[in-house]
ZAZA-580181 format. One record per residue: residue number from 1; residue in one letter; x, y negated, z of N, C-alpha, C, O, CB in turn. Coordinates in nm, 3 decimals. Last residue first. Glycine has a CB too. Example, Ala and Ser with C-alpha at 12.3 -4.5 7.8 and 13.67 -1.06 7.14 Angstrom:
<rs>
{r 2 S {1.285 0.225 0.708} {1.367 0.106 0.714} {1.290 -0.003 0.787} {1.341 -0.114 0.804} {1.408 0.060 0.572}}
{r 1 A {1.319 0.569 0.780} {1.230 0.450 0.780} {1.320 0.330 0.780} {1.424 0.332 0.846} {1.131 0.447 0.905}}
</rs>
This chain:
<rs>
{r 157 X {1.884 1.567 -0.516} {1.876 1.681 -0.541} {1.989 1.740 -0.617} {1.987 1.860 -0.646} {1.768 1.694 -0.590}}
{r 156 X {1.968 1.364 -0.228} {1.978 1.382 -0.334} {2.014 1.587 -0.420} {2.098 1.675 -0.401} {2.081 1.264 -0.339}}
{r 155 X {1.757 1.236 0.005} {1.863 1.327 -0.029} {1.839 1.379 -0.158} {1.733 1.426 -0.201} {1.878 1.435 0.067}}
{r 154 X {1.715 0.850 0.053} {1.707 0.990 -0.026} {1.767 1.107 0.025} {1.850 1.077 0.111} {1.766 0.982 -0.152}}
{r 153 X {1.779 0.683 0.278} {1.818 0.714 0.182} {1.769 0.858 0.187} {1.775 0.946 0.273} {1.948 0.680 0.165}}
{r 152 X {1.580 0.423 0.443} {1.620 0.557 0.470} {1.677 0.591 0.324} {1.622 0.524 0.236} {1.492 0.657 0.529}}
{r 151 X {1.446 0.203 0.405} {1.541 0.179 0.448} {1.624 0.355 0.446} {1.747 0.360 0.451} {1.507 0.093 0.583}}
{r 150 X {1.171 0.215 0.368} {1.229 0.189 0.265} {1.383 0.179 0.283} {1.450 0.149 0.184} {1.171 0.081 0.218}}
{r 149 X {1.094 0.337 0.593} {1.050 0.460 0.516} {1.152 0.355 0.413} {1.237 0.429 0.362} {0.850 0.513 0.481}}
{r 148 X {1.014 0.129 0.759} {1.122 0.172 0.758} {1.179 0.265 0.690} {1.298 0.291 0.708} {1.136 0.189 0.837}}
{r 147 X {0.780 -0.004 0.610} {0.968 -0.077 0.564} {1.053 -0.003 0.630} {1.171 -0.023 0.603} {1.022 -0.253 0.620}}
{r 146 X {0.579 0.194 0.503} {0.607 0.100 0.604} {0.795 0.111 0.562} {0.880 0.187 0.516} {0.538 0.158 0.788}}
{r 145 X {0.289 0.264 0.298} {0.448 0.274 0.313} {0.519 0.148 0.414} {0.506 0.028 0.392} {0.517 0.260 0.145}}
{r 144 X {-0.014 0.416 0.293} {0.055 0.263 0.372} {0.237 0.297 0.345} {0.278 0.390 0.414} {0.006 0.253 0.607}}
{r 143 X {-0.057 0.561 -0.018} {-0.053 0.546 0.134} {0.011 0.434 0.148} {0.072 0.366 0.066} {0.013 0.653 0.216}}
{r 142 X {-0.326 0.495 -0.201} {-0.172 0.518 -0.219} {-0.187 0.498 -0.073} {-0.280 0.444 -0.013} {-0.059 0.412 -0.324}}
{r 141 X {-0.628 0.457 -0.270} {-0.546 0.563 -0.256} {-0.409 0.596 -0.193} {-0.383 0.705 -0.142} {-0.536 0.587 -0.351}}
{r 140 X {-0.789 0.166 -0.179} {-0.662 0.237 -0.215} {-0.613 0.321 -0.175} {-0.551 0.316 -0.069} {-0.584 0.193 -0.215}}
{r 139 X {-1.007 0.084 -0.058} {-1.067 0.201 -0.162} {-0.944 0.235 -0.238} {-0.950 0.307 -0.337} {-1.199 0.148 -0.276}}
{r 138 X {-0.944 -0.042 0.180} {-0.998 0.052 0.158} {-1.020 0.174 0.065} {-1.041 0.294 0.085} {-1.051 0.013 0.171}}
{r 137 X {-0.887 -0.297 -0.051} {-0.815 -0.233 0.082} {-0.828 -0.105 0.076} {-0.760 -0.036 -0.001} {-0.868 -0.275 0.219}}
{r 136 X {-1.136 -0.365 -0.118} {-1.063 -0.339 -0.199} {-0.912 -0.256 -0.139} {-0.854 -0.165 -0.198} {-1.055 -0.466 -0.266}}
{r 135 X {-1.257 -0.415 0.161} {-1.361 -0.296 0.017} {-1.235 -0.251 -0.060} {-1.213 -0.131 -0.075} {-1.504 -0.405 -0.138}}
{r 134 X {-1.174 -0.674 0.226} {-1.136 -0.553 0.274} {-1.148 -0.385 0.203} {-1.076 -0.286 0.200} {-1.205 -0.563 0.386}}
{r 133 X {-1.110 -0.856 -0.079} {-1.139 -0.802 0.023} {-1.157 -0.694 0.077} {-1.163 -0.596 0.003} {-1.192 -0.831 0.039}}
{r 132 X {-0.950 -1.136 -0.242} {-0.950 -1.014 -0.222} {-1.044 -0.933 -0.085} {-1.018 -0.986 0.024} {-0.813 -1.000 -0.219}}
{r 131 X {-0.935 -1.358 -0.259} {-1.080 -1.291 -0.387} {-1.070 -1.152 -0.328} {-1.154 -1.065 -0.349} {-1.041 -1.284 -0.614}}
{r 130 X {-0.809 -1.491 -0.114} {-0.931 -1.546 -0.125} {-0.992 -1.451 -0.187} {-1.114 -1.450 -0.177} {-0.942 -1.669 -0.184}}
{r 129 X {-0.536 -1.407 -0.188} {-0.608 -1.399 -0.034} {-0.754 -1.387 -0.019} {-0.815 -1.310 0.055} {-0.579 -1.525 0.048}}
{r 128 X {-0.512 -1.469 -0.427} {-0.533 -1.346 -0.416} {-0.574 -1.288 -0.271} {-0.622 -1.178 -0.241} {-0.423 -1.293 -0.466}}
{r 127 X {-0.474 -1.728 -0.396} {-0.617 -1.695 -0.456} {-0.648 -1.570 -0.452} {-0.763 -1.530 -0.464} {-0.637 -1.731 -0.591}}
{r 126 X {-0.266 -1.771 -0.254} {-0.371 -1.783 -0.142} {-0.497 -1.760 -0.230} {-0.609 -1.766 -0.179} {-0.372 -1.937 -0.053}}
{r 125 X {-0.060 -1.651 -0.422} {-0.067 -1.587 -0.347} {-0.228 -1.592 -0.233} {-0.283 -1.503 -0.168} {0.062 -1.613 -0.307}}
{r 124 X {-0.104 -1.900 -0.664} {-0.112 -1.723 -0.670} {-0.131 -1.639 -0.527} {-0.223 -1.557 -0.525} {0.042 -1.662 -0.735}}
{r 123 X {0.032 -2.102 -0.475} {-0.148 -2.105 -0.524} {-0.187 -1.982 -0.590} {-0.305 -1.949 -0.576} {-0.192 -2.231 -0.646}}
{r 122 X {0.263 -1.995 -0.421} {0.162 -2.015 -0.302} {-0.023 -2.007 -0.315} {-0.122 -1.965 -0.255} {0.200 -2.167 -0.253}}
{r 121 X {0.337 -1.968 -0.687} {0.378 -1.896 -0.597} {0.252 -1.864 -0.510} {0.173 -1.770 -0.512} {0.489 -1.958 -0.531}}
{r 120 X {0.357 -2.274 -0.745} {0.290 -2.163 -0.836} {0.250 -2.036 -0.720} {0.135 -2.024 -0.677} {0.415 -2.102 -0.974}}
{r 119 X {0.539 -2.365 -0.517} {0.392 -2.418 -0.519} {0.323 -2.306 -0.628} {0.224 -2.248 -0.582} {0.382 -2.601 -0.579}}
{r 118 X {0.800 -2.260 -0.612} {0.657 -2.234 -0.484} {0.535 -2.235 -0.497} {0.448 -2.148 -0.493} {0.640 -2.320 -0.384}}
{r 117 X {0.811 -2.431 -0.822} {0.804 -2.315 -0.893} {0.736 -2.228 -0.748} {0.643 -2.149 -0.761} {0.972 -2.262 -0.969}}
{r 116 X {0.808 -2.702 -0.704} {0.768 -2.653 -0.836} {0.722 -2.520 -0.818} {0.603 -2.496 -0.799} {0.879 -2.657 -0.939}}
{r 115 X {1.010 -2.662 -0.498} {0.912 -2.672 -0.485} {0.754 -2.660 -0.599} {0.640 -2.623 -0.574} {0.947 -2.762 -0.432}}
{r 114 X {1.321 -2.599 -0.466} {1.204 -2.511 -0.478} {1.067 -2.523 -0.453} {1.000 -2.433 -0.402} {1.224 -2.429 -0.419}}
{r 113 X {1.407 -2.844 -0.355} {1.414 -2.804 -0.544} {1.350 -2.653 -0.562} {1.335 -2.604 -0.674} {1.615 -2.791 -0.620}}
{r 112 X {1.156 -3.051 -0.247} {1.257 -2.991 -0.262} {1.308 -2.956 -0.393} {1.280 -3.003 -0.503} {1.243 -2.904 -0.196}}
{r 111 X {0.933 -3.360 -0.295} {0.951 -3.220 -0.374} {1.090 -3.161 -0.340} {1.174 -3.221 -0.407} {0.942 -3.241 -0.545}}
{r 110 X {0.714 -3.573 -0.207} {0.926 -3.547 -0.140} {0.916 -3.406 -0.146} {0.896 -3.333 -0.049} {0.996 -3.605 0.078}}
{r 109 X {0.517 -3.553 -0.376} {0.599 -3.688 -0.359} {0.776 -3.670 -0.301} {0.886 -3.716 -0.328} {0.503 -3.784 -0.234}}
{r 108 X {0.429 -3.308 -0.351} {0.432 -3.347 -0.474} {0.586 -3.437 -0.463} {0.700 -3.416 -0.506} {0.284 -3.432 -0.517}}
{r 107 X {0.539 -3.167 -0.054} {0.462 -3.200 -0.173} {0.508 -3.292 -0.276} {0.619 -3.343 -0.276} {0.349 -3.246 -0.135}}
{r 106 X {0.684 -3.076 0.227} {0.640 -3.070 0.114} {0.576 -3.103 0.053} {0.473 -3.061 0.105} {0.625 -3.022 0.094}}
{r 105 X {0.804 -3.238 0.514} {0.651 -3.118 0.479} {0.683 -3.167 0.317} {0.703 -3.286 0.292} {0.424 -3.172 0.568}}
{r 104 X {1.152 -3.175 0.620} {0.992 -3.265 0.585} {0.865 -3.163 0.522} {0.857 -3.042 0.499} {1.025 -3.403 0.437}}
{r 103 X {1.303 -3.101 0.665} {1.278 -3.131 0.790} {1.166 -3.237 0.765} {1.114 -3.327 0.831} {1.405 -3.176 0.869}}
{r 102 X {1.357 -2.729 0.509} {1.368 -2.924 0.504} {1.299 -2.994 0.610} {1.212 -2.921 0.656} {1.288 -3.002 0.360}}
{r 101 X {1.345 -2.470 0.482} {1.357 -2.570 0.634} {1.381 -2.707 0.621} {1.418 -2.785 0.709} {1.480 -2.531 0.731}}
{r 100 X {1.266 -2.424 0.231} {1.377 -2.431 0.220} {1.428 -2.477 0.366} {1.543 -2.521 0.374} {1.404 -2.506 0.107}}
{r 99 X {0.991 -2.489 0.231} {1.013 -2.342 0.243} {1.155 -2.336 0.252} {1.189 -2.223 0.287} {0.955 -2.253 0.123}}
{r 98 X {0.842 -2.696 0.419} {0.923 -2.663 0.329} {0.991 -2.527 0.311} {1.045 -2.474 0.408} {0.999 -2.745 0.338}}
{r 97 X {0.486 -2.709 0.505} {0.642 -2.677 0.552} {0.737 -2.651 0.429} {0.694 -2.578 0.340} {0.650 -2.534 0.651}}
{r 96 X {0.244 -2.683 0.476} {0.282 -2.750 0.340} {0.441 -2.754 0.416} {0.518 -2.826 0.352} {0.184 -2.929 0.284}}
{r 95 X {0.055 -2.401 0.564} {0.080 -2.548 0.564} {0.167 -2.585 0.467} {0.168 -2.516 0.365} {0.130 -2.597 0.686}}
{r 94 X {0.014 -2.104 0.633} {-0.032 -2.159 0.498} {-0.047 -2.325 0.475} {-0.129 -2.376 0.398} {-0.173 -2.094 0.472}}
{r 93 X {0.110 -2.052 0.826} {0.232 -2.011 0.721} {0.152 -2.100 0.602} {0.207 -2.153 0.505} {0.260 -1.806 0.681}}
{r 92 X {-0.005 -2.144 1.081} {0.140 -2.196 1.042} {0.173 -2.204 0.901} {0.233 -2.296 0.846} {0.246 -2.109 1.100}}
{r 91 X {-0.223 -1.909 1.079} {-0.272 -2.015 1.042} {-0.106 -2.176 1.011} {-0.117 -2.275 0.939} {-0.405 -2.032 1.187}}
{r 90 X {-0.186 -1.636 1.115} {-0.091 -1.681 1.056} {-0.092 -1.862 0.951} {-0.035 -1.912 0.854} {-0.072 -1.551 0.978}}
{r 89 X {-0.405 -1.472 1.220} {-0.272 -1.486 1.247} {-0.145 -1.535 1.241} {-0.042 -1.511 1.305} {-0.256 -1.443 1.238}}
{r 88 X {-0.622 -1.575 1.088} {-0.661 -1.589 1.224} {-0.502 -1.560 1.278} {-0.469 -1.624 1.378} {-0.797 -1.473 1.278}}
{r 87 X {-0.553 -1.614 0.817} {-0.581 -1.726 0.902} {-0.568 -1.721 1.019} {-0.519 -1.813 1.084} {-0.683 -1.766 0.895}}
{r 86 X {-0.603 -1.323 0.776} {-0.466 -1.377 0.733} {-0.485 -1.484 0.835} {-0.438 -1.458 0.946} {-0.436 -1.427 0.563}}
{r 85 X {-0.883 -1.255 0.748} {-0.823 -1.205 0.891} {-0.639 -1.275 0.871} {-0.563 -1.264 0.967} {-0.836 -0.979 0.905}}
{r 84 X {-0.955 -1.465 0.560} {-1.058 -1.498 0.718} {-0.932 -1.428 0.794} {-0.872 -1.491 0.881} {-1.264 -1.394 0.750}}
{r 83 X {-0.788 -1.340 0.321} {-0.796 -1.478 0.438} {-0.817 -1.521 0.547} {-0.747 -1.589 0.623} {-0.848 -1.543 0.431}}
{r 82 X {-0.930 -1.099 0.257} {-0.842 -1.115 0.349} {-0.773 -1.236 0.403} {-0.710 -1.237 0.508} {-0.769 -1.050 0.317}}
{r 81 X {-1.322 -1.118 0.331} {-1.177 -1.172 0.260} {-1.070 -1.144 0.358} {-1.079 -1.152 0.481} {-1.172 -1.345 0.222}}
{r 80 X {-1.615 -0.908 0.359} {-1.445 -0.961 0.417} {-1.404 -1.055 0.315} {-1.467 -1.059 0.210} {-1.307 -0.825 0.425}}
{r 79 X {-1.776 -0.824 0.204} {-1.786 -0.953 0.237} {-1.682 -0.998 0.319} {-1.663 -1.117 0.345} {-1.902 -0.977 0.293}}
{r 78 X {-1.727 -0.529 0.185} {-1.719 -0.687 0.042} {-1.742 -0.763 0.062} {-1.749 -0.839 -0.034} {-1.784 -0.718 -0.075}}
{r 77 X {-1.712 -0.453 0.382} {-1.630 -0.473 0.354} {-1.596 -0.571 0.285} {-1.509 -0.657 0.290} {-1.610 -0.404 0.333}}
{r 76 X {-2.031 -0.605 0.589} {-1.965 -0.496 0.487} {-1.857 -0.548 0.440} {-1.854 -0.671 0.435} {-2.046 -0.452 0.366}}
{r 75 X {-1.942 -0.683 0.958} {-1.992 -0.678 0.827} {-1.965 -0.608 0.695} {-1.860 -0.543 0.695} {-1.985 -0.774 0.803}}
{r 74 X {-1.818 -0.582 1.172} {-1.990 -0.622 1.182} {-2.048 -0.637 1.083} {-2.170 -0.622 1.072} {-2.031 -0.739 1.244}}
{r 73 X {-1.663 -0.215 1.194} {-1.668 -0.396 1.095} {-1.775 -0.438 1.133} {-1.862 -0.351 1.140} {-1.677 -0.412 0.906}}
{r 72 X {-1.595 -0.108 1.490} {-1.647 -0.097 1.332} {-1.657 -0.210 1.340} {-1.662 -0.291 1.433} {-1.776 -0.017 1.272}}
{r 71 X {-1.416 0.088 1.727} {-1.472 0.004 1.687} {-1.564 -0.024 1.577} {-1.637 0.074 1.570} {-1.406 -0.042 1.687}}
{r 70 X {-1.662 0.280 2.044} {-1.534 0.197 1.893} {-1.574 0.132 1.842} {-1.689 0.089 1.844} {-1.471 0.258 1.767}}
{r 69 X {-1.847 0.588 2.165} {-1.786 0.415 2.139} {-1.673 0.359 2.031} {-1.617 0.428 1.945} {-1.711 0.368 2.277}}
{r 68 X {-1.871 0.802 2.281} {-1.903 0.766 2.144} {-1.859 0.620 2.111} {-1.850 0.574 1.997} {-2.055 0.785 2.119}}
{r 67 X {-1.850 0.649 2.565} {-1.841 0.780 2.493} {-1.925 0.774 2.400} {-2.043 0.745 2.419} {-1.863 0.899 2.567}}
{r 66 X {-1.733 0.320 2.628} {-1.819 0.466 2.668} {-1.813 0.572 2.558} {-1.752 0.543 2.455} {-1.990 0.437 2.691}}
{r 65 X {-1.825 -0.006 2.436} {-1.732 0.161 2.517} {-1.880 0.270 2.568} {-2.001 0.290 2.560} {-1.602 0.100 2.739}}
{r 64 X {-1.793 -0.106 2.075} {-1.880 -0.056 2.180} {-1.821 0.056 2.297} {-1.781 0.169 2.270} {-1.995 0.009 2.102}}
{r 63 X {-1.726 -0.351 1.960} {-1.636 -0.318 1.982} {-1.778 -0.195 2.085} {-1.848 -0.255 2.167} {-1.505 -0.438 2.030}}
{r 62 X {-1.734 -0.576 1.555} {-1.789 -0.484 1.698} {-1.676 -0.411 1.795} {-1.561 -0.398 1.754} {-1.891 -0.345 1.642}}
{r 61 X {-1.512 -0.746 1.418} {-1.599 -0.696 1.464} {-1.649 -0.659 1.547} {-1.613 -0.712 1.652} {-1.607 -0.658 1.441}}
{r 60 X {-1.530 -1.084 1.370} {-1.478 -0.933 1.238} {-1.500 -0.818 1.234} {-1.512 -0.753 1.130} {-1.351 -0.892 1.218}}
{r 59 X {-1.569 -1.248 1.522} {-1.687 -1.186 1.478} {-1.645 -1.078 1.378} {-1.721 -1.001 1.318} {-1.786 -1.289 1.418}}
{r 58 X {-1.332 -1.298 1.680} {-1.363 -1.371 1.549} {-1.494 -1.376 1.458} {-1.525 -1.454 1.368} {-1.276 -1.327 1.471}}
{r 57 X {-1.320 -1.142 1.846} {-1.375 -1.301 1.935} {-1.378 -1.369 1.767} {-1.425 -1.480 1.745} {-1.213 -1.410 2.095}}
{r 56 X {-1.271 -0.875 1.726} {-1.307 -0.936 1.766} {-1.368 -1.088 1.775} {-1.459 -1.129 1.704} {-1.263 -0.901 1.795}}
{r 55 X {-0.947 -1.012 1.695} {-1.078 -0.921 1.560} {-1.218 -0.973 1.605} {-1.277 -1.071 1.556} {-1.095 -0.696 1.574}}
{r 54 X {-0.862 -1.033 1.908} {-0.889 -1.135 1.802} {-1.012 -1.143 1.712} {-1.106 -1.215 1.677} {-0.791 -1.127 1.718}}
{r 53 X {-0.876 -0.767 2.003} {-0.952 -0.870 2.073} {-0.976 -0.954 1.991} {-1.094 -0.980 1.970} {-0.897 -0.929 2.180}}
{r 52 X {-0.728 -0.683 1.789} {-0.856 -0.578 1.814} {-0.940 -0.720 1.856} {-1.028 -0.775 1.790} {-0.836 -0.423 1.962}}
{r 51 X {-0.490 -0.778 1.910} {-0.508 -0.748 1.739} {-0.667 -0.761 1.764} {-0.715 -0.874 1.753} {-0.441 -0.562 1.658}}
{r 50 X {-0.473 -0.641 2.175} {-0.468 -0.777 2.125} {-0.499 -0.813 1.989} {-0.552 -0.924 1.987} {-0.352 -0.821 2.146}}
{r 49 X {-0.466 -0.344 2.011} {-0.561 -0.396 2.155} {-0.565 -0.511 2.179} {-0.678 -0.536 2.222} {-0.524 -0.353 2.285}}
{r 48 X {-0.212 -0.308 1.942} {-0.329 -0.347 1.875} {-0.457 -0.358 1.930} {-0.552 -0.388 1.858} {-0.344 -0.277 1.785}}
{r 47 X {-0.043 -0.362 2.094} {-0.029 -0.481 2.038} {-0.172 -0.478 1.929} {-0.224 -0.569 1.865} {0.133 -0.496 1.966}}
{r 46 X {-0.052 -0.116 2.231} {-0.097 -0.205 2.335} {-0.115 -0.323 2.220} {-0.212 -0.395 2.246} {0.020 -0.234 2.478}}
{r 45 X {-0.011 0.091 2.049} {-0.144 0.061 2.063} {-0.145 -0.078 2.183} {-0.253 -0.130 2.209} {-0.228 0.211 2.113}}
{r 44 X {0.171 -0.025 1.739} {0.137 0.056 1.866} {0.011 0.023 1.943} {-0.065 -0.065 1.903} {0.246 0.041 1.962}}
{r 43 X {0.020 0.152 1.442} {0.065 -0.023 1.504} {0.037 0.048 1.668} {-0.050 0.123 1.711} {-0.088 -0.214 1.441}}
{r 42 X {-0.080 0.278 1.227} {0.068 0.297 1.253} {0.098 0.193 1.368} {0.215 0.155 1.377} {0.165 0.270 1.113}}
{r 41 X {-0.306 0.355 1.138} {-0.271 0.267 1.072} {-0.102 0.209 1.145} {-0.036 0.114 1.106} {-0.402 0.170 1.069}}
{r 40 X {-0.351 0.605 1.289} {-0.403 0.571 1.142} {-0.292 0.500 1.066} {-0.216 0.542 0.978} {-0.539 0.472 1.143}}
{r 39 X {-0.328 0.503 1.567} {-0.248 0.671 1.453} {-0.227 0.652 1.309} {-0.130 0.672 1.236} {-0.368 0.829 1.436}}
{r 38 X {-0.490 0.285 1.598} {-0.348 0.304 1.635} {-0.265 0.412 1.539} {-0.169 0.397 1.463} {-0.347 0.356 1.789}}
{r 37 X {-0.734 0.425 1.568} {-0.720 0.320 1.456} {-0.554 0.316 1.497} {-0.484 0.355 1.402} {-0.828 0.150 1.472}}
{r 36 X {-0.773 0.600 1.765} {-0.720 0.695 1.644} {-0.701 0.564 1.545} {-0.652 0.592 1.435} {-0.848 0.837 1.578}}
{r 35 X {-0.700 0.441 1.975} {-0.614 0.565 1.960} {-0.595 0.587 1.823} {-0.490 0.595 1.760} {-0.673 0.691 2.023}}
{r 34 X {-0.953 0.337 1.958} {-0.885 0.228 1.950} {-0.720 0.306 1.935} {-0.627 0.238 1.889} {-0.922 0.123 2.090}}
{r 33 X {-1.238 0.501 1.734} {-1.140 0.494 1.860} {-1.047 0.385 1.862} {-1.050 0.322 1.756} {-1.056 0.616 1.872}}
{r 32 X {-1.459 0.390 1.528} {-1.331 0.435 1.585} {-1.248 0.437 1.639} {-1.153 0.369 1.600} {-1.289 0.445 1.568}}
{r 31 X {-1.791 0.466 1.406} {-1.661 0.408 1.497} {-1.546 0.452 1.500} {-1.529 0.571 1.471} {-1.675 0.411 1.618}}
{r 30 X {-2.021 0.459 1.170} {-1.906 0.509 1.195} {-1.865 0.397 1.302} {-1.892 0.277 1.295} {-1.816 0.531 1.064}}
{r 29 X {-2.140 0.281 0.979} {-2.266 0.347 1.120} {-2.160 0.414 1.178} {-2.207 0.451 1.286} {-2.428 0.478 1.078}}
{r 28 X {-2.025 0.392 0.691} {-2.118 0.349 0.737} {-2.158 0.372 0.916} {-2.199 0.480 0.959} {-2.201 0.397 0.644}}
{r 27 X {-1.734 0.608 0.702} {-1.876 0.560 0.653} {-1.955 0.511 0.750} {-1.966 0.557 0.863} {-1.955 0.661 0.592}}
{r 26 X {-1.435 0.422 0.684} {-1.509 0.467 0.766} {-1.654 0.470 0.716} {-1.708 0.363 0.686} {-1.487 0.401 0.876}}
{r 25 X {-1.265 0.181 0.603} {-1.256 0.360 0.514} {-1.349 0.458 0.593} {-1.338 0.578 0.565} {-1.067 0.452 0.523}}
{r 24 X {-1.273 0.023 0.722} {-1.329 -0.017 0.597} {-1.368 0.119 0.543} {-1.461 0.157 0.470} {-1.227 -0.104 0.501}}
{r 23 X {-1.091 0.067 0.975} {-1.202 0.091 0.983} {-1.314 0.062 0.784} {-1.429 0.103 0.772} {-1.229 -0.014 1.129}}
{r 22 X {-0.815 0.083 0.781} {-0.864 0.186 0.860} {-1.016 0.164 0.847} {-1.079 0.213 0.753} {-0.807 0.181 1.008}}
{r 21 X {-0.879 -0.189 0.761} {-0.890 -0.126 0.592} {-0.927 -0.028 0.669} {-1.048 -0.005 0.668} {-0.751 -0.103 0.461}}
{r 20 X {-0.796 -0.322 1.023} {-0.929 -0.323 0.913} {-0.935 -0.236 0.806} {-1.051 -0.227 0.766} {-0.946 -0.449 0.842}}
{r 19 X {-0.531 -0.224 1.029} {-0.668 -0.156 1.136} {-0.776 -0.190 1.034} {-0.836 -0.104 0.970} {-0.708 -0.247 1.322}}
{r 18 X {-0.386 -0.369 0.806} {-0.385 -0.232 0.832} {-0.561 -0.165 0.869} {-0.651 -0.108 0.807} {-0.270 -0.216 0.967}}
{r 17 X {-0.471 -0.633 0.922} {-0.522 -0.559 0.795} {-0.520 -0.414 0.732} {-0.597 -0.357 0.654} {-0.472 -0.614 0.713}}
{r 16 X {-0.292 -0.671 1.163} {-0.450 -0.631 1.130} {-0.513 -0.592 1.021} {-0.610 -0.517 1.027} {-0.524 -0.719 1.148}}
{r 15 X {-0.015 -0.552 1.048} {-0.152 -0.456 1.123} {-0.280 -0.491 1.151} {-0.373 -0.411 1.165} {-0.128 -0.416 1.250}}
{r 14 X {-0.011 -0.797 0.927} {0.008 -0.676 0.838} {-0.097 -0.560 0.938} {-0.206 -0.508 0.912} {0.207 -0.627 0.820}}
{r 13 X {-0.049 -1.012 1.112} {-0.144 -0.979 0.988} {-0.126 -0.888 0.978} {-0.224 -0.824 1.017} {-0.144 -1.029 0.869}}
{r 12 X {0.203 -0.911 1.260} {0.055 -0.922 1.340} {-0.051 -0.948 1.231} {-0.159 -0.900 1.262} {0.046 -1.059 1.461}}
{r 11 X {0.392 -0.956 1.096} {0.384 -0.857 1.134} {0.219 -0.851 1.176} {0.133 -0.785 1.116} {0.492 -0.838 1.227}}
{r 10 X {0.299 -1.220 0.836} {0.360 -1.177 0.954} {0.357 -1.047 0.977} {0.317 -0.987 0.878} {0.313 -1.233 1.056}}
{r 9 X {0.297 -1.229 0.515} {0.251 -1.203 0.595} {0.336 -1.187 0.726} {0.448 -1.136 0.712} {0.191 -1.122 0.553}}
{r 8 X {0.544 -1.229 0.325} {0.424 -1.357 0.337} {0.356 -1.339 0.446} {0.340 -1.447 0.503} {0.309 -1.368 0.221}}
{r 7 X {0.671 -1.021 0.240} {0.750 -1.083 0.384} {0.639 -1.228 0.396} {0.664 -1.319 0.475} {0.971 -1.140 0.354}}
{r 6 X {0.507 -0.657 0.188} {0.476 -0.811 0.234} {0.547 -0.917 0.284} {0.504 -0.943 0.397} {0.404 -0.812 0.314}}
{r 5 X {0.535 -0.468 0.240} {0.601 -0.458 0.155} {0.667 -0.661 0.104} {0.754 -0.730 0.051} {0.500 -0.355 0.053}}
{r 4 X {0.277 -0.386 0.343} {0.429 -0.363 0.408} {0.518 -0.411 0.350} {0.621 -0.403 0.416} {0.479 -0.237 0.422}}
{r 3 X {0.084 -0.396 0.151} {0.051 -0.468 0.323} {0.236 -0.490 0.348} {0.296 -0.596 0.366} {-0.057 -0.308 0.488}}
{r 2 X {0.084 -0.212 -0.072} {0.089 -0.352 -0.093} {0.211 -0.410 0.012} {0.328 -0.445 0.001} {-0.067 -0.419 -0.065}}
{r 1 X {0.085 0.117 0.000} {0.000 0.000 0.000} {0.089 -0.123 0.000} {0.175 -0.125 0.088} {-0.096 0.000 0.122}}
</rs>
């Protein structure tokens, strides 16, 4: 999947969007443990129990205890965007900061020299925030590949 592979996203997006797609892949009227969304989607469990709360207090979703309990989306997938849950973690990244640490905010007027070709970049990256949603998450086959899996060498046949 995509998620990992990501350095736009923080860590704390990447697993919420993780847990969400988890629960996205759930039929209908379905819960899920706060254990088995942890297993699933790879994120330890105390940091996704804060994750969860956000989720949560955001209305993203339900949370029910007791036996039979968990979590689930309050709403259908296709009405996610991954924005709404990007925002809630990473409301810093999508400002006008210079991407180069210039000690000024960016735009048009006091343009770095990566600012041109960013700016393309940024307005690609926050439309694909915008159109995309959880449904679409969900309905990818390919497994989550996490960065440490990219770090390991082969053995060669």
């Amino acid at each position: 999947m995509f998620i990992d592979k990501s350095t736009m996203l923080s860590v704390t997006a990447k697993h919420a969007l993780r847990a969400l797609a988890h629960l996205a892949s759930l039929p209908p009227g379905h819960t899920a443990g706060g254990r088995d969304i942890a297993a699933a989607a790879d994120i330890p469990p105390n940091y996704l129990s804060k994750i969860l709360w956000t989720l949560g207090s955001a209305g993203l979703i339900d949370a029910t205890r007791g036996t039979g309990g968990g979590y689930r989306l309050r709403r259908p997938s296709e009405t996610v965007r991954l924005v709404e849950v990007v925002e809630l973690f990473d409301k810093a990244r999508s400002g006008s900061a210079c991407i180069l640490g210039g000690p000024h905010a960016c735009s048009d007027e006091t343009a770095c020299a990566a600012h041109a070709t960013w700016k393309v970049v940024k307005h690609a990256y926050l439309a694909f925030l915008e159109q995309t949603t959880l449904a679409t998450l969900a309905a990818c086959d390919t497994p989550v590949i996490h960065q440490d899996s990219l770090l390991r060498e082969e053995p060669h046949a």
